[in-house]
DSSP file (Angstrom, degrees, kcal/mol; ACC not computed):
  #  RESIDUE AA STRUCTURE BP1 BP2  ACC     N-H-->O    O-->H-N    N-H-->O    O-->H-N    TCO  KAPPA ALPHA  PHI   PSI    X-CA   Y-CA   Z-CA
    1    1 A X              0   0    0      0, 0.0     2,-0.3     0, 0.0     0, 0.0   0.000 360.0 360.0 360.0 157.5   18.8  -18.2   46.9
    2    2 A X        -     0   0    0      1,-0.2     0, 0.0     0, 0.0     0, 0.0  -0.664 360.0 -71.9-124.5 169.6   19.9  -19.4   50.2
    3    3 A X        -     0   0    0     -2,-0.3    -1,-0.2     1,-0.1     2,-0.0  -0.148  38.5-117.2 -55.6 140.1   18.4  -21.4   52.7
    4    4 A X     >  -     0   0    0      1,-0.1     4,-2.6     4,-0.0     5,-0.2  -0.285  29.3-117.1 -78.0 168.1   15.5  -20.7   55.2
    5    5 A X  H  > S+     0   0    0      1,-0.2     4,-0.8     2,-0.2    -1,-0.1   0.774 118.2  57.2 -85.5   9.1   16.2  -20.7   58.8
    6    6 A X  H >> S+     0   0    0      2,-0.1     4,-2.4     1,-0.1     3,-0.5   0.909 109.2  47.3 -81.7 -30.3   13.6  -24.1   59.2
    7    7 A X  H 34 S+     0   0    0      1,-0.2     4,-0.3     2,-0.2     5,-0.2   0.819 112.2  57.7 -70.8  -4.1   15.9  -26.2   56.3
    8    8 A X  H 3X S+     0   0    0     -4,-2.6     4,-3.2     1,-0.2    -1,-0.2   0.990 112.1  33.9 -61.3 -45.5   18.7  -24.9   58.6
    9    9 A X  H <X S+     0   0    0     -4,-0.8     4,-2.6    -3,-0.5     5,-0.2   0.690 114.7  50.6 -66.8 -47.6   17.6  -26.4   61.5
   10   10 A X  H  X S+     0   0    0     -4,-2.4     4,-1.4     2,-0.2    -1,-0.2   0.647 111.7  55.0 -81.9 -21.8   16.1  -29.4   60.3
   11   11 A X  H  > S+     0   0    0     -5,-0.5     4,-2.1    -4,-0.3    -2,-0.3   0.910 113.6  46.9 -75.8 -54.8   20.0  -29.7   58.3
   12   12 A X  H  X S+     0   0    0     -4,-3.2     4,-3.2     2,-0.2    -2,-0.2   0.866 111.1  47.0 -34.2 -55.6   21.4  -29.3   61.9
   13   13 A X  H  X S+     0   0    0     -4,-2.6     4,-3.9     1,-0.2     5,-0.4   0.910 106.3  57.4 -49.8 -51.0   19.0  -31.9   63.6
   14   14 A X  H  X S+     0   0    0     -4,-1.4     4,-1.0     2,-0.2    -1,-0.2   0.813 109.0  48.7 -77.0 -14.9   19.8  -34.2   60.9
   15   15 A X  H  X S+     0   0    0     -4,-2.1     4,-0.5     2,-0.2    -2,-0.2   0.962 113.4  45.1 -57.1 -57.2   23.7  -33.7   62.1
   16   16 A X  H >X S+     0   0    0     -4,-3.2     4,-1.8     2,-0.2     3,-1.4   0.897 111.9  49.3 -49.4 -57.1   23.1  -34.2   65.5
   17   17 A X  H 3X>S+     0   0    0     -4,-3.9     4,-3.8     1,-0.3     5,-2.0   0.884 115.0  48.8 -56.8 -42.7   20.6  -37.5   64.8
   18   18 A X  H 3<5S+     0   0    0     -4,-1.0    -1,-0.3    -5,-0.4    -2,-0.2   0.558 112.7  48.3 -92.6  -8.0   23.6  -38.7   62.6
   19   19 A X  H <<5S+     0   0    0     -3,-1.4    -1,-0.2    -4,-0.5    -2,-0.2   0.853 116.9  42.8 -55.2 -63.0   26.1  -37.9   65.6
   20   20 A X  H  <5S-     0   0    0     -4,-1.8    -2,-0.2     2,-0.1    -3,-0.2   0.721 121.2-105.9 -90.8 -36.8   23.9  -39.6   68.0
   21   21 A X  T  <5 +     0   0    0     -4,-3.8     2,-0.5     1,-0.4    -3,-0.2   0.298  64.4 148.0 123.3 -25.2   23.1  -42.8   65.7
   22   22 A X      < -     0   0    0     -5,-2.0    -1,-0.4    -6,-0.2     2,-0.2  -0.548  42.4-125.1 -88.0 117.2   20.0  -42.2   64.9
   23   23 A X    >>  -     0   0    0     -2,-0.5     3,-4.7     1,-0.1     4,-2.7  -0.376  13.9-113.2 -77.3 151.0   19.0  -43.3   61.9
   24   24 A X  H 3> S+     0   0    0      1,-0.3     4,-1.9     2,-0.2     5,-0.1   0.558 107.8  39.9 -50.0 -65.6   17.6  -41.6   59.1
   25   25 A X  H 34 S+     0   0    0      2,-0.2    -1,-0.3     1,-0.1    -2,-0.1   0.276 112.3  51.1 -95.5  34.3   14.4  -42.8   58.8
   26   26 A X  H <> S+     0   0    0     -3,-4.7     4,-1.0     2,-0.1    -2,-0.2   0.456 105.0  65.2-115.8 -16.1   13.4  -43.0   62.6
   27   27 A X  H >< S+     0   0    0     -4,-2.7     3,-2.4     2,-0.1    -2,-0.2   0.949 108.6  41.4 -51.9 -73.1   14.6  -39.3   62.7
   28   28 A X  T 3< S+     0   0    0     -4,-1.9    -3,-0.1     1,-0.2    -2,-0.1   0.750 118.3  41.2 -62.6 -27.3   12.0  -38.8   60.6
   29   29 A X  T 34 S+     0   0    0     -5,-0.1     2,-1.1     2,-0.0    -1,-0.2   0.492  75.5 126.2 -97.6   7.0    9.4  -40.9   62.1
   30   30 A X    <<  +     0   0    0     -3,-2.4    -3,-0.0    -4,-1.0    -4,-0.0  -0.251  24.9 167.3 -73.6 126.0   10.0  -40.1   65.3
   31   31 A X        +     0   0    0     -2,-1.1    -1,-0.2     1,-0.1    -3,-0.0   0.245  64.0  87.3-109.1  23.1    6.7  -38.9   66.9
   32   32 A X  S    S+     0   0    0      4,-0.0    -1,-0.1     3,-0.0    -2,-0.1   0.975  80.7  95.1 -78.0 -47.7    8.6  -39.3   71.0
   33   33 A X  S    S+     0   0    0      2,-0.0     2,-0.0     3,-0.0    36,-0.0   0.123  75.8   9.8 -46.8 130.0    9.6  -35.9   70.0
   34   34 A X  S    S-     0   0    0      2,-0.0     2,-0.3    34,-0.0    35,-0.1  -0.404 103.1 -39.4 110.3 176.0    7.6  -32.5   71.0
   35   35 A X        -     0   0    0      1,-0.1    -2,-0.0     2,-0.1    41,-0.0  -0.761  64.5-108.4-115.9 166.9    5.1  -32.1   73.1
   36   36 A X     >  -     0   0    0     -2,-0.3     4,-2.6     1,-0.1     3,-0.5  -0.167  30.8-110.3 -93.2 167.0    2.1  -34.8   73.5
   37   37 A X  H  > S+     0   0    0      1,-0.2     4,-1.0     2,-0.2     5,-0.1   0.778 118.2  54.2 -49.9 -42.9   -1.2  -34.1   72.4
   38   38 A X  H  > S+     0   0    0      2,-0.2     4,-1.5     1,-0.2    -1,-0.2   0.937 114.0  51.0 -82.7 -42.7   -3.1  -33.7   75.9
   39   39 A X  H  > S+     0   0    0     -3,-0.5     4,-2.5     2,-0.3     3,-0.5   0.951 113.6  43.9 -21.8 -77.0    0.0  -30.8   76.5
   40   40 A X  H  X S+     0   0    0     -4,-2.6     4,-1.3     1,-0.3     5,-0.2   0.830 114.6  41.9 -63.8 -19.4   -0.8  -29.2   73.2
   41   41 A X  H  X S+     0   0    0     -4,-1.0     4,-1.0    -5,-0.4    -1,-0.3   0.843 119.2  54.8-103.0 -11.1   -4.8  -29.1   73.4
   42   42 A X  H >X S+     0   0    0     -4,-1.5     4,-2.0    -3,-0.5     3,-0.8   0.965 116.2  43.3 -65.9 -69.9   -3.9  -27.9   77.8
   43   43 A X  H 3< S+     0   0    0     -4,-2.5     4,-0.3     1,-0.2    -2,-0.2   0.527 109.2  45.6   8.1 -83.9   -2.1  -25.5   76.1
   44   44 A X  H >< S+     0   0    0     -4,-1.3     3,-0.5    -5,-0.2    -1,-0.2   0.840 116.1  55.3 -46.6 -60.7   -4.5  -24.3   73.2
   45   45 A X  H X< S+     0   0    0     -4,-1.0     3,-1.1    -3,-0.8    -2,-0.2   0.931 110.8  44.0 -65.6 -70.5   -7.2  -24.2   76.1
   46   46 A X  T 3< S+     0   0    0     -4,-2.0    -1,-0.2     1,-0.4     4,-0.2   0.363 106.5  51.1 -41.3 -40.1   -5.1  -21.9   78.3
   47   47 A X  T <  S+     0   0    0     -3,-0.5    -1,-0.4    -4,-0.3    -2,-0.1  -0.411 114.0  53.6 -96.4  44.6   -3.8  -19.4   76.1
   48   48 A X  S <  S+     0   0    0     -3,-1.1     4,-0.5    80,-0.1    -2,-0.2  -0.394 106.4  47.0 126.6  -4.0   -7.7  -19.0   75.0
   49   49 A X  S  > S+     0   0    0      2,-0.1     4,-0.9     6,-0.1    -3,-0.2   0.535 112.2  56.0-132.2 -35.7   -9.1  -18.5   78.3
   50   50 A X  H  >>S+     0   0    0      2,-0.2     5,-1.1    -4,-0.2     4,-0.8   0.820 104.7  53.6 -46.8 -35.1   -6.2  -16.0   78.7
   51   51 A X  H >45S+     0   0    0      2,-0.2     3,-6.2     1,-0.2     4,-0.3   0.991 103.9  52.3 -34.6 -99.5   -7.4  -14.3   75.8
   52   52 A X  H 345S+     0   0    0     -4,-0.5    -1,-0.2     1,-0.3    -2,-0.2   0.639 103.1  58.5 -33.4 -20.8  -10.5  -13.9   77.0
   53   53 A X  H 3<5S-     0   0    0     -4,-0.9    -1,-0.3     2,-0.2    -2,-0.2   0.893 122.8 -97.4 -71.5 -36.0   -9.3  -12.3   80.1
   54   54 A X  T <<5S+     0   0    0     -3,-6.2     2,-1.9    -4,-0.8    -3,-0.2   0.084  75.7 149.0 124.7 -38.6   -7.5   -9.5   78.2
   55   55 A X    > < +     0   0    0     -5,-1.1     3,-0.6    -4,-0.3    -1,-0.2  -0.366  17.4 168.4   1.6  36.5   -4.8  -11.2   78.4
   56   56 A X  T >>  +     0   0    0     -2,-1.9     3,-0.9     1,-0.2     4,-0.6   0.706  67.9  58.1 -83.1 -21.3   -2.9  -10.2   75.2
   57   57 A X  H 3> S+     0   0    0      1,-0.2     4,-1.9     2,-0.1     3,-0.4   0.983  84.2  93.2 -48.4 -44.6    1.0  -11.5   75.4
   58   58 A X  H X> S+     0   0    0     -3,-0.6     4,-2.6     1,-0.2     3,-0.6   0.660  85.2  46.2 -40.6 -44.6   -0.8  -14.9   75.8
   59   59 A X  H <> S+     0   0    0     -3,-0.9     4,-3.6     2,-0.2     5,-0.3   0.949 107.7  54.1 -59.6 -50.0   -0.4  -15.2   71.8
   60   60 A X  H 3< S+     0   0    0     -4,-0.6    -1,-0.2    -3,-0.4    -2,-0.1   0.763 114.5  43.1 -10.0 -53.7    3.1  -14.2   71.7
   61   61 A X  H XX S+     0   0    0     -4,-1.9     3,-2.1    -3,-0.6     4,-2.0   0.915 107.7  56.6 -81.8 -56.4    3.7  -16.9   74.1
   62   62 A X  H >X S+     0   0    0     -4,-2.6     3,-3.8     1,-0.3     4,-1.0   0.906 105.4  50.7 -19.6 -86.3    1.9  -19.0   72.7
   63   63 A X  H 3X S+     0   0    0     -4,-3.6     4,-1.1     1,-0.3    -1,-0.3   0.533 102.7  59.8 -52.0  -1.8    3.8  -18.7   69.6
   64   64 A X  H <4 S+     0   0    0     -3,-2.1     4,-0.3    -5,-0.3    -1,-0.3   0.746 107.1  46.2 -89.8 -26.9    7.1  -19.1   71.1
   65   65 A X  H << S+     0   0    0     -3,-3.8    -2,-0.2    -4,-2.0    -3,-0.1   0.883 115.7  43.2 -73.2 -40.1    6.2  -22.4   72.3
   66   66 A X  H >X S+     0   0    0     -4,-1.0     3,-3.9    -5,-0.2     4,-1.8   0.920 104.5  68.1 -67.1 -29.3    4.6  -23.6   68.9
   67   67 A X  T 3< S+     0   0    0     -4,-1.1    -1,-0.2     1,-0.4     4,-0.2   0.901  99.1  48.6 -53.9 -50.5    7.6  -22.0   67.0
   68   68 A X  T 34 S+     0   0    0     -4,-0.3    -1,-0.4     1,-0.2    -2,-0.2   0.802 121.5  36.1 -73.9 -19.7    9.8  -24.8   68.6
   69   69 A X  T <> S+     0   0    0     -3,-3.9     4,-0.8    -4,-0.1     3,-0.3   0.747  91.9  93.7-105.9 -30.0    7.2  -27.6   67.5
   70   70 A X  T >< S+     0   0    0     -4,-1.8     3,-3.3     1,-0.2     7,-0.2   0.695  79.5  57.1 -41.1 -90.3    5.9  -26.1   63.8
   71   71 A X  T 34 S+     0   0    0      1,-0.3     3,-0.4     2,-0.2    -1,-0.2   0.376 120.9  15.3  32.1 -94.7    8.3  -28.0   61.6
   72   72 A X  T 34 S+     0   0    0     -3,-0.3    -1,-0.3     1,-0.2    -2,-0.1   0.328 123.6  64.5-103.8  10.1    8.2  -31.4   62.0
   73   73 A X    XX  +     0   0    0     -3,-3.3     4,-2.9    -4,-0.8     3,-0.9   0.183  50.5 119.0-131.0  53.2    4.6  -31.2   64.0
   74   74 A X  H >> S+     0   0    0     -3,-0.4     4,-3.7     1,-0.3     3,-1.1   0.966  81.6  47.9 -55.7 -59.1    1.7  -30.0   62.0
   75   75 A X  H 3> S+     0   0    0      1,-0.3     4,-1.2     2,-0.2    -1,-0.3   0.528 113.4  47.5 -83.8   7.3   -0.3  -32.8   62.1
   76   76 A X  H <> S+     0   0    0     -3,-0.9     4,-0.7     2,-0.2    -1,-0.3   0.631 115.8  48.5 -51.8 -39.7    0.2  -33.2   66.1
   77   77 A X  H << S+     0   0    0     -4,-2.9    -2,-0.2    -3,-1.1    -3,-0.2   0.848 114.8  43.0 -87.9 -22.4   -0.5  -29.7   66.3
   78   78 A X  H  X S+     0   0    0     -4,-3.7     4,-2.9    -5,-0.2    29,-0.3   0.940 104.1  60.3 -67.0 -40.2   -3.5  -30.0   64.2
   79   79 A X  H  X S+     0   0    0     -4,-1.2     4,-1.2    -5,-0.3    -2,-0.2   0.677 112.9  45.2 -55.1 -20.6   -4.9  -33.2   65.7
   80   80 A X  H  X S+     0   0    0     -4,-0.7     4,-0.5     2,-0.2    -1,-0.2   0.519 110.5  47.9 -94.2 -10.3   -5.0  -30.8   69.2
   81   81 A X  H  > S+     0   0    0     -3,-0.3     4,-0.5     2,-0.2    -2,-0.2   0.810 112.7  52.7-102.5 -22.2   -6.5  -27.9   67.8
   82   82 A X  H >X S+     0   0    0     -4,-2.9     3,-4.0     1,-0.2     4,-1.2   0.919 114.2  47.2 -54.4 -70.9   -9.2  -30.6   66.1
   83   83 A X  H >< S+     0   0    0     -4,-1.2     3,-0.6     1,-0.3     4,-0.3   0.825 107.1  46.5 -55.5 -11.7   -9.8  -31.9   69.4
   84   84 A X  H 3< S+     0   0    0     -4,-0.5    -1,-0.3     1,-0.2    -2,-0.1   0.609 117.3  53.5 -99.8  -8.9  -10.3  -28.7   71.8
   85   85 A X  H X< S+     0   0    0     -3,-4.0     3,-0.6    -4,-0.5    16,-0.3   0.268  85.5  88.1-109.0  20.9  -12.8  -27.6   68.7
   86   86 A X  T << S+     0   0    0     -4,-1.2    -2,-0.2    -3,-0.6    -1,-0.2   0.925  86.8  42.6 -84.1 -31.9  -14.6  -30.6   68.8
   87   87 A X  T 3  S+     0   0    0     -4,-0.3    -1,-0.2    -3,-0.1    -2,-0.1   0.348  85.3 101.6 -96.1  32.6  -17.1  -29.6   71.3
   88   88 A X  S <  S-     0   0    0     -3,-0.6     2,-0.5     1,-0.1     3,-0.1  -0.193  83.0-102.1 -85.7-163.9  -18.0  -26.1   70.3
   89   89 A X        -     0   0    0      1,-0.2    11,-0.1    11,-0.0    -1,-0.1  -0.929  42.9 -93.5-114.7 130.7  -21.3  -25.9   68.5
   90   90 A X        -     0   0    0     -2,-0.5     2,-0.3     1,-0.1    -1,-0.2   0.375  47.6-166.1 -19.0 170.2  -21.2  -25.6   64.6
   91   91 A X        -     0   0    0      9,-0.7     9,-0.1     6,-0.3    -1,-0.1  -0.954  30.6-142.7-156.6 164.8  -21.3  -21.9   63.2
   92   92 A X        +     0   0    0     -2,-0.3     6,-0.2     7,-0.1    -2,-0.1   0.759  65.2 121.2 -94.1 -13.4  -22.0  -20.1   59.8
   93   93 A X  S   >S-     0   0    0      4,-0.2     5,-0.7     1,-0.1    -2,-0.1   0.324  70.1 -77.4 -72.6 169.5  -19.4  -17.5   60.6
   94   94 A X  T > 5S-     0   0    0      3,-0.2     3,-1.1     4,-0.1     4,-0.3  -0.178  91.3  -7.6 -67.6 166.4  -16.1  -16.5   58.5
   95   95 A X  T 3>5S-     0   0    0      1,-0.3     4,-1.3     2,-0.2     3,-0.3  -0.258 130.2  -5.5  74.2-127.9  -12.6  -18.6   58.5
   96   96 A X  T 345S+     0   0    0      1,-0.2     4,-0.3     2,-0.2    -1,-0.3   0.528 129.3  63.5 -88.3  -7.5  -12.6  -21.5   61.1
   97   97 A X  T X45S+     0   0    0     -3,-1.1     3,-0.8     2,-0.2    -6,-0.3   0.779  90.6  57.4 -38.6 -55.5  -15.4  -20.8   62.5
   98   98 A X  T 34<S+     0   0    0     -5,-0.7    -7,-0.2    -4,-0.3    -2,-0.2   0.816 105.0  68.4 -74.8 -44.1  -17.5  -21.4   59.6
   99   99 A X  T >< S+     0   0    0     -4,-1.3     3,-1.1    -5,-0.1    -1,-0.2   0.627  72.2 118.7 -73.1  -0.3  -15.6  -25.1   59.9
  100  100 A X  T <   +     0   0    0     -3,-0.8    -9,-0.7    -4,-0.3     3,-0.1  -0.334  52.0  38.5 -30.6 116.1  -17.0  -26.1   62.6
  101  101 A X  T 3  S+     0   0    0      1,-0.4    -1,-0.2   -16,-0.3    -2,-0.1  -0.018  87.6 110.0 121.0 -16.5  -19.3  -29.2   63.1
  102  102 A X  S <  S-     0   0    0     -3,-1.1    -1,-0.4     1,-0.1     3,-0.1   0.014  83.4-110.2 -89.3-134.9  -17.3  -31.1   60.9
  103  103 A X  S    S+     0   0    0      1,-0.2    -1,-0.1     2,-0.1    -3,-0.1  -0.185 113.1  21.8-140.1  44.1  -15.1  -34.0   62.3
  104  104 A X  S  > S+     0   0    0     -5,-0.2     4,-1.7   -19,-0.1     5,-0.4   0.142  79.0 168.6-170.2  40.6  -11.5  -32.4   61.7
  105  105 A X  H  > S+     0   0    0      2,-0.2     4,-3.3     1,-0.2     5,-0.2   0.666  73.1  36.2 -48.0 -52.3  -12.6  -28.7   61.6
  106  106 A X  H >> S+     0   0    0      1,-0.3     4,-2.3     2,-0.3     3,-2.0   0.985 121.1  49.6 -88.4 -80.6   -9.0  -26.8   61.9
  107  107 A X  H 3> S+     0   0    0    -29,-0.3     4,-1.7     1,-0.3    -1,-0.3   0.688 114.9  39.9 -52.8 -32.7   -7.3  -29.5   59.7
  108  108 A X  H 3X S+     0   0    0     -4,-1.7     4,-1.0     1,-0.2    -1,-0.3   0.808 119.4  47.3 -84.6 -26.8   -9.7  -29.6   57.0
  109  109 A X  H <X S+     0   0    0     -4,-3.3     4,-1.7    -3,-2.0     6,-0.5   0.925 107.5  57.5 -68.6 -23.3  -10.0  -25.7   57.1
  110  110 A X  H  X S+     0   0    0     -4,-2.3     4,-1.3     1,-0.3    -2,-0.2   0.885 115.6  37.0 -80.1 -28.0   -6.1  -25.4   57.2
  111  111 A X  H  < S+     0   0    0     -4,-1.7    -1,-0.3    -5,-0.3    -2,-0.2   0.337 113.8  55.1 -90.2  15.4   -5.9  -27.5   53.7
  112  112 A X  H  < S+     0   0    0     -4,-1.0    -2,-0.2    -5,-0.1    -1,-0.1   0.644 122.3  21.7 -91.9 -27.2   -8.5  -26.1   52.4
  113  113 A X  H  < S-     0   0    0     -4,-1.7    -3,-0.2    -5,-0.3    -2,-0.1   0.770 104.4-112.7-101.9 -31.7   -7.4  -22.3   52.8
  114  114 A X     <  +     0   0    0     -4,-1.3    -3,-0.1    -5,-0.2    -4,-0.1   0.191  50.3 174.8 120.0 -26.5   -3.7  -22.9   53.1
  115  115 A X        -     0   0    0     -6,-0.5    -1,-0.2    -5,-0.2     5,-0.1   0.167  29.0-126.6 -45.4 130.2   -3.5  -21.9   56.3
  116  116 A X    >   -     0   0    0      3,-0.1     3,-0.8     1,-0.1     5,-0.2  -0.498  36.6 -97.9 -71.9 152.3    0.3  -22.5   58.0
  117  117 A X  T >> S+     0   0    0      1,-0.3     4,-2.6     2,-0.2     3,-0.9   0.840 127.5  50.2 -31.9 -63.6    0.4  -24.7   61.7
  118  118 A X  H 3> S+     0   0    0      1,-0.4     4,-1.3     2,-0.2    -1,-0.3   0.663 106.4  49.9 -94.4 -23.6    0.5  -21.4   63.4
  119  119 A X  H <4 S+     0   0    0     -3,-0.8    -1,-0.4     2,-0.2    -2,-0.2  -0.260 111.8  47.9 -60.8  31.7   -2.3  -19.9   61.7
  120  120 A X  H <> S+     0   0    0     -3,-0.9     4,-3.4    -5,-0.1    -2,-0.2   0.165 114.3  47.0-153.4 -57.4   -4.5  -22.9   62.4
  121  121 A X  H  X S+     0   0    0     -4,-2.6     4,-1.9     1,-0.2     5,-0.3   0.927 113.0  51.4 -84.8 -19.0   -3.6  -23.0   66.0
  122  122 A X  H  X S+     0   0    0     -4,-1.3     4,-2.1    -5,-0.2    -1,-0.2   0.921 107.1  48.8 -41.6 -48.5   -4.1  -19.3   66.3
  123  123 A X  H  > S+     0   0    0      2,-0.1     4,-0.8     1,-0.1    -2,-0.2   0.796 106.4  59.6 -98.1  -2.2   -7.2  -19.1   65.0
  124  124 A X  H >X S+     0   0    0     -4,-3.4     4,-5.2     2,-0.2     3,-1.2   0.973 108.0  43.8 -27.1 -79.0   -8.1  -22.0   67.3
  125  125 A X  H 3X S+     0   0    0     -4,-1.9     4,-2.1     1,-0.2     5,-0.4   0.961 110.7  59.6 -47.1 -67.9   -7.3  -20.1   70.4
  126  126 A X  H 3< S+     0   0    0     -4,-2.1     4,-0.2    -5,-0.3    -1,-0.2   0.538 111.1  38.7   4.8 -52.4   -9.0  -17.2   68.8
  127  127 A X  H <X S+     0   0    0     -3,-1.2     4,-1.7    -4,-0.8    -1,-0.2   0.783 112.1  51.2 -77.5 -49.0  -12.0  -19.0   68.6
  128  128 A X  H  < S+     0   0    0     -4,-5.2    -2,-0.2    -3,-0.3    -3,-0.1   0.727 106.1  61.3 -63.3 -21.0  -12.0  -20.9   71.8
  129  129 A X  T >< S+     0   0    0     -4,-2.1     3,-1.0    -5,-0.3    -1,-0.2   0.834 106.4  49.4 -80.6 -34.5  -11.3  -17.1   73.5
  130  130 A X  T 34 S+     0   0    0     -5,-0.4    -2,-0.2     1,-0.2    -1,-0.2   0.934 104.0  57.2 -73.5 -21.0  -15.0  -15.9   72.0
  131  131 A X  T 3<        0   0    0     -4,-1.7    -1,-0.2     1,-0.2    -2,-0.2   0.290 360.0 360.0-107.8  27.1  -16.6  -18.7   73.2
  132  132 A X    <         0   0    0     -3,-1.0    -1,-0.2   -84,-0.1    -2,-0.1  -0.137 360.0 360.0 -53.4 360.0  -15.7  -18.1   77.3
């Protein structure tokens, strides 16, 4: 079976880092990378109040931007989609919804269910678009 196109990418990167100097394990810890938290939850926010407008490409786009981050930033992209669902108000309702109130909603729903980075921040926006 042959490679997927993220271990391609991530094989590439790790050429380039090893081009550049960069060593092995501060490629891998490097968190400079990507874009910063207050960026990702503007983001999140943005494409979600587009939503609500009608506004349907906004997920598309959306995803073209996380697409470039998934990889090597789940838990950045979870840690924004925690924070922009910290002040809705709990609910009983299905999926991430239903996680609400707690104190990491979308990360604990996203190992609890499975859910991939882009599902998590999807159904973020998703949420954040019903509640405009």
């Amino acid at each position: 079976m042959g490679l997927s196109n993220r271990e391609r990418r991530a094989a590439k990167q790790r050429k380039r880092d090893a081009r550049r100097g960069v060593p092995a394990s501060a490629a891998r810890d490097d968190a400079g990378r990507g874009l910063p938290a207050a960026t990702l939850q503007a983001l999140l926010r943005r494409a979600a109040a587009d939503l609500a407008d009608g506004r349907e490409e906004a997920l598309p786009e959306l995803r073209g931007v996380l697409a470039e981050h998934l990889a090597r930033r789940r838990a950045e992209i979870l840690a924004a989609c925690d924070a922009v669902l910290a002040d809705l108000e709990p609910s009983s309702g299905p999926g991430l919804a239903g996680a609400l109130g707690g104190p990491a909603p979308a990360s604990e729903w996203a190992a609890t269910t499975g859910a991939t980075t882009e599902d998590a921040a999807l159904a973020t926006v998703r949420l954040l678009a019903e509640q405009h």
